[in-house]
N, C-alpha and C positions, 0 to 999 in steps of 0.2 A: 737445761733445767731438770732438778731429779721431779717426778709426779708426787704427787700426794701419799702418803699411805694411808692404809682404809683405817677408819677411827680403831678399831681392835686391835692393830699393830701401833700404832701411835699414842695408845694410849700405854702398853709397855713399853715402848721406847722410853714416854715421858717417865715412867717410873722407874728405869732404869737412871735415866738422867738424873732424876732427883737423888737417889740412892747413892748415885757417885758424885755429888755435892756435898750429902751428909759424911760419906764412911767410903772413898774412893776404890774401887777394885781393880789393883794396879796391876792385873796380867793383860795384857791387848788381846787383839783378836787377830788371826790371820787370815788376807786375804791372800789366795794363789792362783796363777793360771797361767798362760802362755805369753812370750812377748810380741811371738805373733798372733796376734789377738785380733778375732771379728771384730767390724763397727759396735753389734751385738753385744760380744763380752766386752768388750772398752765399756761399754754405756754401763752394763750390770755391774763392772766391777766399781763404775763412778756411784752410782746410787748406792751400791752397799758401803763403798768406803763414808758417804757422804751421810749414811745411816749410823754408822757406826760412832764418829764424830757426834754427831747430834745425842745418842747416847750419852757423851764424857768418854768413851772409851778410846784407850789408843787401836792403832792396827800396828802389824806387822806384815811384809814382806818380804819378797825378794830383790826390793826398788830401783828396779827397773825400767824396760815400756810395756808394752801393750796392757795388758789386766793389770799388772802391779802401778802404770803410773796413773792408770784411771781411777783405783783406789784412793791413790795418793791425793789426787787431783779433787777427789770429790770430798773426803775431810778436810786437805786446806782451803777449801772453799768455805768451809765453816770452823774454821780455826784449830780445827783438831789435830792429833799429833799421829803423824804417820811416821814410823819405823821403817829404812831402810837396810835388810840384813844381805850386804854383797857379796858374792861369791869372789871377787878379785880385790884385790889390794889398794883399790885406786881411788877415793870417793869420789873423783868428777866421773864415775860410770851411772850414777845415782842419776834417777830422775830428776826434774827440777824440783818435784813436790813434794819429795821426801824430807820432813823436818829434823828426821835424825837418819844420819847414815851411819852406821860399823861395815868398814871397809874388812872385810875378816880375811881374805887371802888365801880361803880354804876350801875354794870350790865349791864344786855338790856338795860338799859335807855341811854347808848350810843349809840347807833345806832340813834336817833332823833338828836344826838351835831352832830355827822358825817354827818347825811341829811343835818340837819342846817346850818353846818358851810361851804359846797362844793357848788361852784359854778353849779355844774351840775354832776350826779352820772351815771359811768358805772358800772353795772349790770353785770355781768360775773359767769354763771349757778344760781342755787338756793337752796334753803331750807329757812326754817321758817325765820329767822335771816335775810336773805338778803333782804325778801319777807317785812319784817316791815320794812326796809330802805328802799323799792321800794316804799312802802307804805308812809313815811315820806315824799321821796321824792317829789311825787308825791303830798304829800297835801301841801307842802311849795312851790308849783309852779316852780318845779326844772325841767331841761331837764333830762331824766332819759333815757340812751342807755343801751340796752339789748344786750345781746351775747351769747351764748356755755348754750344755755338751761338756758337765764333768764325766768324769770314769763313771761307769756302772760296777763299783768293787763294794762288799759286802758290806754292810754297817753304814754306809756313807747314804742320808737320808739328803732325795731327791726332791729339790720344789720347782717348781716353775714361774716364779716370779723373784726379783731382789726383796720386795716388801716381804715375800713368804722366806728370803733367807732372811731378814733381819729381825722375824718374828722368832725364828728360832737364836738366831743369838739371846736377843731378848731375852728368852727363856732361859737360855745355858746363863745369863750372867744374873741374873737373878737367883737362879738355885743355887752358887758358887759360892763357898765358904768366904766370906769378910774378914 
């Protein structure tokens, strides 16, 4: 079960939400992190994917396990649409919760379509893989929020809760050209 958020994040969530009912803002969000993923980051990355949903907003990944199927995991639980962006050619490598898969066949070189194409990327733990998405991010002028042991690399603004990263989504899709 995701916890509550504190009325100040919930109440931009809702406004978010609403705003993507009126005039929908059809870039997703990217969630990233490791498939070998803590208990820890599995749970952060289900409450943010699960945040993000409640939004209206799609996510995007690497859809996968560990971080990327807890994202997944946590907007299909609330009907929302998660992105799977595959590194191999196969879609059965997809999580099971990923409601769209692009089997793309092109490796790592997914990881820059994922920076690319998200509005702004949560960061949830690391290794190599996530560390070039931080890195993409970051050169495509993306808001990049870090959590549960992301990289400490410049620009990428650190919070310590999923409520505190989905505050800051919140904010990037709000301010975001319609």
């Amino acid at each position: 079960m995701t916890p509550p958020l504190p009325p100040a994040v919930q109440a931009l969530v809702d406004e978010v939400a609403r705003r993507q009912r009126q005039r929908p803002l059809r870039v997703p969000v990217g969630v990233i992190g490791p498939r070998a993923a803590t208990p820890a980051q599995v749970a952060a990355a289900h409450a943010v994917g699960h945040g993000i949903a409640c939004m209206g907003l799609a996510l995007v990944c690497g859809g996968r396990a560990g971080v990327m199927e807890g994202a997944c995991r946590g907007a299909a639980e609330v009907g929302g649409v998660a992105i799977g962006v595959l590194p191999d050619a196969d879609p059965a490598e997809a999580n099971a919760y990923a409601t769209v898969v692009l089997a793309t066949g092109i490796g790592e070189a997914r990881n820059a379509v994922i920076a690319r194409a998200a509005l702004c990327l949560v960061a949830i733990g690391d290794n190599f893989g996530t560390l070039s998405e931080v890195a993409f991010g970051r050169q495509f002028g993306k808001l990049v929020v870090g959590l549960e042991g992301a990289a400490r690399v410049d620009g990428v603004v650190h919070v310590d809760t999923p409520a505190a990263a989905l505050e800051q989504v919140a904010r990037c899709a709000l301010a975001a050209p319609r």
